[in-house]
C-alpha positions as CSV (number, residue, x, y, z in Angstrom):
1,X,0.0,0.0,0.0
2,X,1.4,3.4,-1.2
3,X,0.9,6.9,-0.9
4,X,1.3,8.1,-3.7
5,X,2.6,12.1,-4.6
6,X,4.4,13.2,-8.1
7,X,5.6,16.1,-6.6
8,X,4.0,18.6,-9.2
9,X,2.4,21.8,-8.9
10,X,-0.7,21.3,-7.0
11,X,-0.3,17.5,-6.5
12,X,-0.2,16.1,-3.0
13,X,2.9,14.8,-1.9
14,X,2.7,11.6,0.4
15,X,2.4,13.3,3.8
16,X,-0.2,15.9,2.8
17,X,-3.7,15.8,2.6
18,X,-5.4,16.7,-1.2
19,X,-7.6,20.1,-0.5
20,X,-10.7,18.1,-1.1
21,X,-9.5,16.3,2.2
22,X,-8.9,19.4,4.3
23,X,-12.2,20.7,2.9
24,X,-14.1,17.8,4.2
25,X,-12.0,18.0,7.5
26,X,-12.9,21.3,8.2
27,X,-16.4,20.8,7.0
28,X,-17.2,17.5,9.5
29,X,-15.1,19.8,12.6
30,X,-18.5,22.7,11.8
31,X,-20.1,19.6,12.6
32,X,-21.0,18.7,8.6
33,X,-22.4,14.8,8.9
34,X,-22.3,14.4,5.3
35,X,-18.3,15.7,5.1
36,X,-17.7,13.0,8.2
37,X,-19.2,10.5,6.4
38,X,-17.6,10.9,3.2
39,X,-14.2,10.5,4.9
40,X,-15.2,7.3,6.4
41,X,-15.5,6.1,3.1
42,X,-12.7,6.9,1.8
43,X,-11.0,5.3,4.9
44,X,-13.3,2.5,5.9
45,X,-11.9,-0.4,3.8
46,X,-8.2,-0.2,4.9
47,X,-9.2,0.4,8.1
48,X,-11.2,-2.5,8.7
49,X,-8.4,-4.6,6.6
50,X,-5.9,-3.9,9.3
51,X,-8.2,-4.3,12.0
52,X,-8.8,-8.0,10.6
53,X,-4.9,-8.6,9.6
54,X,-4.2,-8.2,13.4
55,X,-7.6,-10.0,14.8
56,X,-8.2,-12.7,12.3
57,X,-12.2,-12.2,12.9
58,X,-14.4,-10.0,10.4
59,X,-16.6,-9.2,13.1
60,X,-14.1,-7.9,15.8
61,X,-12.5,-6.1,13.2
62,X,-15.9,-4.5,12.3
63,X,-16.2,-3.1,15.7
64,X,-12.8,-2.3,15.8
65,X,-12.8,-0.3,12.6
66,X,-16.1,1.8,14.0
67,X,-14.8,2.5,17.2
68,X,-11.9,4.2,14.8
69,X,-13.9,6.8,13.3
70,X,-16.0,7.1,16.6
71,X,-12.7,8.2,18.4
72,X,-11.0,9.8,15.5
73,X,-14.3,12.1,14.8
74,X,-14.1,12.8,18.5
75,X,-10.9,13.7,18.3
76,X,-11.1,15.7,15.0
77,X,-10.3,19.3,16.2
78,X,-6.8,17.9,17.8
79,X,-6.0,16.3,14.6
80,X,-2.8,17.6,12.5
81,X,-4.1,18.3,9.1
82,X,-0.1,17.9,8.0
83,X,-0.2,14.4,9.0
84,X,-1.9,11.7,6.5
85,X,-5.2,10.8,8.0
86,X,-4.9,7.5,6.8
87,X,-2.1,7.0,9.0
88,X,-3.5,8.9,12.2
89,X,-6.8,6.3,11.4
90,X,-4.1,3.3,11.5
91,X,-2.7,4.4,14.5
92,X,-5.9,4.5,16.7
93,X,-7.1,0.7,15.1
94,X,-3.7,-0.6,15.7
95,X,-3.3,0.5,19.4
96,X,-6.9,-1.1,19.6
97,X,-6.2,-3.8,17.9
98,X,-3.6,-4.3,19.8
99,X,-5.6,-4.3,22.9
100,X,-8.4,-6.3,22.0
101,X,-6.1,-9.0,21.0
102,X,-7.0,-12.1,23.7
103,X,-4.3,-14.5,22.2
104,X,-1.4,-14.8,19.7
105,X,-3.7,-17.6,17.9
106,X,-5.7,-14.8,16.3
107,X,-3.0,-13.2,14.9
108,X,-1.4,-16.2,13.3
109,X,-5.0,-17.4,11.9
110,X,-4.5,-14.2,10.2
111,X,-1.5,-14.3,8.7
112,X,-2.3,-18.0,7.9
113,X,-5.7,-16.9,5.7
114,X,-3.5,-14.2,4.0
115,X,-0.7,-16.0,3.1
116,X,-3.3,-18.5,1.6
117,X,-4.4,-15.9,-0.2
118,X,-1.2,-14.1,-1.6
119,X,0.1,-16.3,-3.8
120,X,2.4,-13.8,-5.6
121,X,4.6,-13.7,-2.1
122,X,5.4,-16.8,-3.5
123,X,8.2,-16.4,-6.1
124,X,8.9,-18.3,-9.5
125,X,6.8,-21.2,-11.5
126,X,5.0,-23.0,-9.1
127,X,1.6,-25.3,-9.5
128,X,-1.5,-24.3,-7.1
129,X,-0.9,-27.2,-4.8
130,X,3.1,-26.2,-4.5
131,X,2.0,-22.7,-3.8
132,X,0.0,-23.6,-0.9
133,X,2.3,-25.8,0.4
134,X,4.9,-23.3,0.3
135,X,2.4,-20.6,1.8
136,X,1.6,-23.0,4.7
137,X,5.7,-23.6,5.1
138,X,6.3,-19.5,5.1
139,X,3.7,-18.7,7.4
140,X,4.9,-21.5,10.0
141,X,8.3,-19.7,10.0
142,X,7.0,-16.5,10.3
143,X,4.8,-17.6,13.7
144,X,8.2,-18.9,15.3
145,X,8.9,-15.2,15.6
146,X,7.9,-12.9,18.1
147,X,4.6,-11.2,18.2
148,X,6.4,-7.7,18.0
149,X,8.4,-9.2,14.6
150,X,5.1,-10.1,13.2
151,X,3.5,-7.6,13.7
152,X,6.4,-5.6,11.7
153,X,6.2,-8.3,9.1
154,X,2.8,-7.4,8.7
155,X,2.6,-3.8,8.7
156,X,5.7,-3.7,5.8
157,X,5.6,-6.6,3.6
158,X,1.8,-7.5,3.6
159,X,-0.3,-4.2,4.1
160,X,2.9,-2.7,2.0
161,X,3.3,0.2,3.9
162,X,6.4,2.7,3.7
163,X,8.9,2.8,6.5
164,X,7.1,6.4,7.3
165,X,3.7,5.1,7.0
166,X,4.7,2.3,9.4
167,X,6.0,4.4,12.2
168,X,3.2,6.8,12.2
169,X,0.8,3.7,12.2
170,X,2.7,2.7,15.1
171,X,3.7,5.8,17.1
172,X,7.7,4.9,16.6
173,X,10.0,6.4,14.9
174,X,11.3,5.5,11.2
175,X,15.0,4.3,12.8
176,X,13.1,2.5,15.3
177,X,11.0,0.6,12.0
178,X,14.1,-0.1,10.5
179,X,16.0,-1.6,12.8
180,X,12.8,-3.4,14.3
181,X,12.7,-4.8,10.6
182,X,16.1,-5.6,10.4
183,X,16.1,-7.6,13.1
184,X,12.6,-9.6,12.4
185,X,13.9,-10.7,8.8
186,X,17.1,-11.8,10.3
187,X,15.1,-13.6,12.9
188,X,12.9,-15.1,9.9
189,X,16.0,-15.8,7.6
190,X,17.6,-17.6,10.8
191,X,14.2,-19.8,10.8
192,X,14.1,-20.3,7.5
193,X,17.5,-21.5,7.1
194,X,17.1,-23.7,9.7
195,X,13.9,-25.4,9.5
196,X,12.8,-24.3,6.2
197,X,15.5,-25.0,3.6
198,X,12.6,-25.4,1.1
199,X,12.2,-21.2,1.1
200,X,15.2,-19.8,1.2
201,X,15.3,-19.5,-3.0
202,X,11.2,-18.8,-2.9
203,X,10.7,-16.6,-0.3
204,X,10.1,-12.6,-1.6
């Protein structure tokens, strides 16, 4: 997932907001339902998407995803317009996510289903039945990490954030993504090196 900017007269760049977007900010702050409700929708999908990559249940994630815009819209006059709201949305379902976590057996149920269904982390020829089996093998290395690696796993490799985007969606800063990343993929080579020789030429 990218934010995109070209960096021409008038365009957006990454960490801004389009004027449409501050328009419909500044509309929903005067207490405009219809401007609120248009920036759920434009923020609904990925919200609830990370809210299920880190639960594993569609309905947890559902209530997660609406207590988002319920706290973000409360706390819409304290919100930086210079930061990307998409980012400032994953930020409060994350932390909640976070919370309303019960057990690690969610989380890897997720990543399980998504690995199932991202066949293109899978690299080279492969038949459908190979895939899966090398799907299955990746995402039982990736659980022998910690939940802290996964989660960075997660945020940069399968939601395809930026380094930026994942330290605002975390609260951290970008040297502290970096290094956290570092160390998870070393973790996760280390694993797969040892226990699943299988990956080592496959894995993305």
């Amino acid at each position: 997932m990218e934010i995109s900017g070209e960096g021409a007269e008038g365009v957006p760049q990454a960490n801004e907001l389009s004027p449409s977007s501050i328009d419909l900010i500044l509309r929903a702050r005067q207490g405009e339902g219809a401007a609120w409700e248009a920036l759920v929708r434009q923020h609904q999908e990925p919200v609830f998407r990370l809210a299920y990559l880190f639960l594993g249940d569609s309905d947890e994630a559902e209530d997660i995803a609406q207590e988002t815009f319920i706290r973000a819209f409360q706390a819409l006059e304290r919100y930086d317009t210079s930061r990307p709201m998409r980012l400032w949305l994953f930020s409060i379902a994350a932390n909640m996510a976070r919370n309303r976590r019960r057990s690690i057996g969610r989380f890897l149920n997720a990543m399980q289903k998504l690995l199932r269904e991202e066949p293109q982390l899978i690299r080279g020829e492969a038949s459908d039945q190979e895939q899966r089996l090398q799907s299955q093998a990746l995402w039982e290395a990736v659980r022998r990490l910690g939940l802290k690696d996964q989660e960075i796993v997660y945020l940069r490799f399968f939601l395809e954030l930026s380094v930026e985007e994942t330290a605002q969606s975390l609260g951290v800063a970008a040297g502290t993504v970096k290094s956290r990343l570092y160390r998870a993929l070393e973790r996760l080579r280390q694993v797969i090196e040892r226990e699943y020789p299988e990956l080592k030429d496959l894995w993305v």
